[in-house]
mmCIF file of the C-alpha atoms, coordinates in Angstrom:
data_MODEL
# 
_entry.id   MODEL 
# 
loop_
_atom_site.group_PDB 
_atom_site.id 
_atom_site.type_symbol 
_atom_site.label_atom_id 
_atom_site.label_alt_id 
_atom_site.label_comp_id 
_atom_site.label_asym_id 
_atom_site.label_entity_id 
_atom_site.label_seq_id 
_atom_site.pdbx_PDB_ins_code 
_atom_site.Cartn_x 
_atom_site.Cartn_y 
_atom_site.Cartn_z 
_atom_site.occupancy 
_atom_site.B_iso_or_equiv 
_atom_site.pdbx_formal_charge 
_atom_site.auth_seq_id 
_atom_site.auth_comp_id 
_atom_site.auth_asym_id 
_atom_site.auth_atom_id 
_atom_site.pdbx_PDB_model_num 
ATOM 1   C CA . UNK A 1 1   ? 18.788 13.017  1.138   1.00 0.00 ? 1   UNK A CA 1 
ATOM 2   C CA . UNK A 1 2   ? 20.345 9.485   1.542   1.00 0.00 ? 2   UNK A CA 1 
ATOM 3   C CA . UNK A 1 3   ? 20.125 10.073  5.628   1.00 0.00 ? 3   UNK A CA 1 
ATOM 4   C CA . UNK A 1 4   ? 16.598 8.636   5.176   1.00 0.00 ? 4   UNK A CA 1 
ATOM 5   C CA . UNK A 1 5   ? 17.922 5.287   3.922   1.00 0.00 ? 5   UNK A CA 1 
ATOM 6   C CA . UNK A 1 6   ? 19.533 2.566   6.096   1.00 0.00 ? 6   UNK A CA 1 
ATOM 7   C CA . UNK A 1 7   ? 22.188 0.848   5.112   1.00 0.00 ? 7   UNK A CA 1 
ATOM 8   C CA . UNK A 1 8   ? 21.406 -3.134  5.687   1.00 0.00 ? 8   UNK A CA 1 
ATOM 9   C CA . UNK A 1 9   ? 23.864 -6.183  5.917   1.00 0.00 ? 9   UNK A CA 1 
ATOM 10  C CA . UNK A 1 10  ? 21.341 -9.088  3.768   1.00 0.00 ? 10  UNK A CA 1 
ATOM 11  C CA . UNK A 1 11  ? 22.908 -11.731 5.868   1.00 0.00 ? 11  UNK A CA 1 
ATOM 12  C CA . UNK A 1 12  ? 21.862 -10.402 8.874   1.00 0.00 ? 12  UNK A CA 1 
ATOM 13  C CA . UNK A 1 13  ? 18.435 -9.869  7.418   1.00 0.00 ? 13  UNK A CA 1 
ATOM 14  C CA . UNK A 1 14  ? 18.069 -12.808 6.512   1.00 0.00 ? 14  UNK A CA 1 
ATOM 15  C CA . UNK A 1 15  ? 19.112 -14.731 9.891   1.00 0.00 ? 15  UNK A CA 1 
ATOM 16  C CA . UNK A 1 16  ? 16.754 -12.029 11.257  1.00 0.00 ? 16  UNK A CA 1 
ATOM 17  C CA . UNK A 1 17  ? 13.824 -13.431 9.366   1.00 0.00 ? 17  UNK A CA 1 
ATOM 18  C CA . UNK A 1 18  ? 14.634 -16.795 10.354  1.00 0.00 ? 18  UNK A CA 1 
ATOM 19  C CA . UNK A 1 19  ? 14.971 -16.406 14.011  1.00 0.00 ? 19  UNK A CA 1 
ATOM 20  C CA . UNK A 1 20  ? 11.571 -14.012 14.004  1.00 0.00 ? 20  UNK A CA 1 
ATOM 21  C CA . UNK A 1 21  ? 9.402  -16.342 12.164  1.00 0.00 ? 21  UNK A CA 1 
ATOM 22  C CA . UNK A 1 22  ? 9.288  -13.988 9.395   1.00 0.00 ? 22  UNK A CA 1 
ATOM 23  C CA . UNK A 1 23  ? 7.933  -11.140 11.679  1.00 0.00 ? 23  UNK A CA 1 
ATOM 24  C CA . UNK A 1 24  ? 10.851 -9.190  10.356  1.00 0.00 ? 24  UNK A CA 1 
ATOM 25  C CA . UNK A 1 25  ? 9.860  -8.872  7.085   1.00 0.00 ? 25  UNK A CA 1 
ATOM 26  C CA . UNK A 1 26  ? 6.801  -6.768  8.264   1.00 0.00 ? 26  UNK A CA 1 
ATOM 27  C CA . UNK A 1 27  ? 9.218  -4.606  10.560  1.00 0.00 ? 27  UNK A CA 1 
ATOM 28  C CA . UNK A 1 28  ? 11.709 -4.423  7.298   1.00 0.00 ? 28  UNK A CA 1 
ATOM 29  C CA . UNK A 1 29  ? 8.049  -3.150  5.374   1.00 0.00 ? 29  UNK A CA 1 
ATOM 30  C CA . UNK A 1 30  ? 7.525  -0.397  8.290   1.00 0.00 ? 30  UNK A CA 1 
ATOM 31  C CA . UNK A 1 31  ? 10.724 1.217   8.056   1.00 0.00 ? 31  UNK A CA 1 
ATOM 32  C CA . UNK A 1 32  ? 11.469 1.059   4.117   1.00 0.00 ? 32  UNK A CA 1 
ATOM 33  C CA . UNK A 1 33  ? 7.916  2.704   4.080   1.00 0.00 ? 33  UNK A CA 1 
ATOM 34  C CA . UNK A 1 34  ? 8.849  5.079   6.304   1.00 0.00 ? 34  UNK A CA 1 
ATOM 35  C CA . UNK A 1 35  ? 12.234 5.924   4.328   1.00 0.00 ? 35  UNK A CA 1 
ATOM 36  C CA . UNK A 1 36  ? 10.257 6.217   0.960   1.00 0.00 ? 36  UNK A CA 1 
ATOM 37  C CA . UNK A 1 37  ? 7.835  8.749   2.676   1.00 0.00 ? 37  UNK A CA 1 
ATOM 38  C CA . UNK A 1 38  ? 10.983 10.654  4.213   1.00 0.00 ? 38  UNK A CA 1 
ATOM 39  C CA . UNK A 1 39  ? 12.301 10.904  0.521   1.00 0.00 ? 39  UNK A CA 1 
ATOM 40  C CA . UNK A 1 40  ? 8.868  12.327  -0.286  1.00 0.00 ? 40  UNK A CA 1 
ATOM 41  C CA . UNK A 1 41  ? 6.967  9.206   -1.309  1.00 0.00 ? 41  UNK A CA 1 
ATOM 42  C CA . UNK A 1 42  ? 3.235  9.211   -0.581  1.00 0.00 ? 42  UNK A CA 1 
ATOM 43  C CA . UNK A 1 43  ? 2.594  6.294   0.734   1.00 0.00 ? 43  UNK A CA 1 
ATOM 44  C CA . UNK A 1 44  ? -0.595 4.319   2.469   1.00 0.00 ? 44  UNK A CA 1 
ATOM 45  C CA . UNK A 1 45  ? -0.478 3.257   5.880   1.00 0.00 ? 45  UNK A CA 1 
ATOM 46  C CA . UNK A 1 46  ? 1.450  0.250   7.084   1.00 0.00 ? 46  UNK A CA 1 
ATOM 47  C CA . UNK A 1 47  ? -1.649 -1.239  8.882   1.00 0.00 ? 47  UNK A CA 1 
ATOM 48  C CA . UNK A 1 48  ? -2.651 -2.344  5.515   1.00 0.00 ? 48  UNK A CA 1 
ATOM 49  C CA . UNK A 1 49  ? 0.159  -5.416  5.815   1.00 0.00 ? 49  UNK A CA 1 
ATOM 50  C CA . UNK A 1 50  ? -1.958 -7.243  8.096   1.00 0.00 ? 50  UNK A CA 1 
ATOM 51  C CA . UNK A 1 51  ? -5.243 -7.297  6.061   1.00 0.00 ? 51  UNK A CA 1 
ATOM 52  C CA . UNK A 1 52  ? -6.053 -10.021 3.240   1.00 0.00 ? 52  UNK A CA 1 
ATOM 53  C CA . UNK A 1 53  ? -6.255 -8.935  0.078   1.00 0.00 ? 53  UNK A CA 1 
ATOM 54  C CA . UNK A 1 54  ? -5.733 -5.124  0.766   1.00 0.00 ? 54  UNK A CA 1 
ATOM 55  C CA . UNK A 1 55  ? -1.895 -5.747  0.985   1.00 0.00 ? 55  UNK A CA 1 
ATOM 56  C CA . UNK A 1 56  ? -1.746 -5.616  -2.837  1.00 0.00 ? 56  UNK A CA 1 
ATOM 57  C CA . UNK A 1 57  ? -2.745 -2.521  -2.361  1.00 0.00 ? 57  UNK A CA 1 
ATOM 58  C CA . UNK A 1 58  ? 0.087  -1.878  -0.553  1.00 0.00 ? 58  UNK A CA 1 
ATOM 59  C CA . UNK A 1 59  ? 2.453  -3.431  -1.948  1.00 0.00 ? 59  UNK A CA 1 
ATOM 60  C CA . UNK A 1 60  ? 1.179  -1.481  -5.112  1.00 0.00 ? 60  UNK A CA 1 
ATOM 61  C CA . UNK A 1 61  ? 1.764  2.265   -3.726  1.00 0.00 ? 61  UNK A CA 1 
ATOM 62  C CA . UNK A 1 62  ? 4.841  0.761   -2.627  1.00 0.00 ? 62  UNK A CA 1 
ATOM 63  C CA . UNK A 1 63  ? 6.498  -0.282  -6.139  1.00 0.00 ? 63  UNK A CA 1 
ATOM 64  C CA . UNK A 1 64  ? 5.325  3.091   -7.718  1.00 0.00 ? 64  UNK A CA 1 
ATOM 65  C CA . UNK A 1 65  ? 7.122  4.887   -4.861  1.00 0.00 ? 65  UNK A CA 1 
ATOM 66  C CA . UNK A 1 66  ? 10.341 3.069   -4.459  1.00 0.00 ? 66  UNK A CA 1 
ATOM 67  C CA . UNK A 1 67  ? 10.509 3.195   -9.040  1.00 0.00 ? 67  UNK A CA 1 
ATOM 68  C CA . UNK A 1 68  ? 9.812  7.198   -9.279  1.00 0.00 ? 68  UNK A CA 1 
ATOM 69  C CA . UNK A 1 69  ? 11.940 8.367   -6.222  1.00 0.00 ? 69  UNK A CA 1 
ATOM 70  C CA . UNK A 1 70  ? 14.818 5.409   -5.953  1.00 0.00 ? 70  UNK A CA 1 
ATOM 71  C CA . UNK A 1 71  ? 15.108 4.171   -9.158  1.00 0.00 ? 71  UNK A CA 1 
ATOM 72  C CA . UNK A 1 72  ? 13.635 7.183   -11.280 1.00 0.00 ? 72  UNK A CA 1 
ATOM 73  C CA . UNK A 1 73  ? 11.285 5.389   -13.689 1.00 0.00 ? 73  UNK A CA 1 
ATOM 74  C CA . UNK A 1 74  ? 8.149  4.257   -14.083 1.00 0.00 ? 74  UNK A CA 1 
ATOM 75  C CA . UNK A 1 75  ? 8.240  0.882   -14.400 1.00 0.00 ? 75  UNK A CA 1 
ATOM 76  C CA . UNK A 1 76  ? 6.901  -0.476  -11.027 1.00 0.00 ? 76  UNK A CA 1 
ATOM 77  C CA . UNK A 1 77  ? 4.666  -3.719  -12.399 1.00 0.00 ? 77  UNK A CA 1 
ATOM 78  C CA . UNK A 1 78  ? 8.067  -5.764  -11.911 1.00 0.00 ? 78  UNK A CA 1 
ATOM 79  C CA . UNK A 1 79  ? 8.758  -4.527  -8.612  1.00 0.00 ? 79  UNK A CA 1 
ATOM 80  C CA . UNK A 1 80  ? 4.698  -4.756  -7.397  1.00 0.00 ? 80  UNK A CA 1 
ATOM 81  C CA . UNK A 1 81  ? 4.823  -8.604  -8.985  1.00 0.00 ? 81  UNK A CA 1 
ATOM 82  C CA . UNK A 1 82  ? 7.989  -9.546  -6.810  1.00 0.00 ? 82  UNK A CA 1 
ATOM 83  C CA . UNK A 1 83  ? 6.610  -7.928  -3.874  1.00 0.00 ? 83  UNK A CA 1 
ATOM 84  C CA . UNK A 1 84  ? 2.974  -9.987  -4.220  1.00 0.00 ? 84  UNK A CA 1 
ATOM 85  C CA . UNK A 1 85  ? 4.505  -12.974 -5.845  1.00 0.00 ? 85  UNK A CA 1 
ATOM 86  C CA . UNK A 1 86  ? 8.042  -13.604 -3.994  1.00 0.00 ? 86  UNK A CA 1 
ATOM 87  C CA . UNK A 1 87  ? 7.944  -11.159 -0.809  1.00 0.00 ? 87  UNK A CA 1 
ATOM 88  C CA . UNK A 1 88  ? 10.930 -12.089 0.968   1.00 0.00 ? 88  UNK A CA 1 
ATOM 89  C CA . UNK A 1 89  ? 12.906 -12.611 -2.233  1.00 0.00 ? 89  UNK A CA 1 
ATOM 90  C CA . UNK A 1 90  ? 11.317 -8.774  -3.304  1.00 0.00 ? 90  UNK A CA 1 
ATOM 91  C CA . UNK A 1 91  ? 12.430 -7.848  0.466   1.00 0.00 ? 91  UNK A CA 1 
ATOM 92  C CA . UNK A 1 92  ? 16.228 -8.729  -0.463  1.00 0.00 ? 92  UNK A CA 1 
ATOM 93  C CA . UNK A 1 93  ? 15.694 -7.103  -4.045  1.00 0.00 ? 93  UNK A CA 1 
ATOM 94  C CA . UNK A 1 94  ? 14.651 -3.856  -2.876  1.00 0.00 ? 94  UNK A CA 1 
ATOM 95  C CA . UNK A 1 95  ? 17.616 -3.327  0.070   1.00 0.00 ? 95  UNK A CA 1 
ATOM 96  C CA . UNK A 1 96  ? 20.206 -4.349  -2.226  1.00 0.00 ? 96  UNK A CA 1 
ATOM 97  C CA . UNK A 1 97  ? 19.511 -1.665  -4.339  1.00 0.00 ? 97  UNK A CA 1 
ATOM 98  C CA . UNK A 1 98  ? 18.591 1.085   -1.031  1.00 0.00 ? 98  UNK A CA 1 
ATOM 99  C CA . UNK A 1 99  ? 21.906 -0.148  0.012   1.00 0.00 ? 99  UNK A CA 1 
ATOM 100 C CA . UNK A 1 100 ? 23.835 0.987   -3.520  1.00 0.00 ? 100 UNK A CA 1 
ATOM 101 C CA . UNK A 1 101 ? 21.856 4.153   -2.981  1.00 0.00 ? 101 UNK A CA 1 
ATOM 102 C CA . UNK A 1 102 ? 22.907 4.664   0.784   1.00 0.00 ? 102 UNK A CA 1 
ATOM 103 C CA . UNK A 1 103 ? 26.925 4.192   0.082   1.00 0.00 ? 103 UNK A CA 1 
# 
């Protein structure tokens, strides 16, 4: 089931965030998304990124998936705090541990 997840190098994502202006964060949102939902997530759609306010929302949906099918628990608040809070510093938080999950 790990052929859903991508293995990333966080260097490279992070030069990538530079050079786009941050633009790759919200690619980096599509496809981690996308992997959750592959893995069986249910999961909002990505549009919601782009409105004010709503993107709690996903951000949200997104903790609660990425706890019960990554990390097996329930304890998302921590993960939905980073992600509202510190986004790019949640960003680096989350593939570090997809990446001990893809090896």
């Amino acid at each position: 089931m790990s052929d859903c997840l991508q293995k990333r190098n966080l260097f490279a994502m992070a030069g990538l965030l530079i050079i786009t202006l941050g633009f790759y964060f919200i690619y980096w949102a599509v496809v981690t998304k996308r992997a959750l939902r592959c893995r069986g997530a249910d999961m909002p759609t990505a549009w919601l990124l782009i409105i004010p306010l709503v993107h709690f929302y996903f951000w949200f949906r997104f903790a609660k998936a990425f706890t019960a099918i990554i990390k097996h628990g329930n304890d998302y608040i921590g993960y939905f705090l980073l992600m509202a809070l510190l986004p790019h510093v949640g960003m680096f938080v989350i593939q570090h541990e997809l990446n001990q999950i893809a090896d």
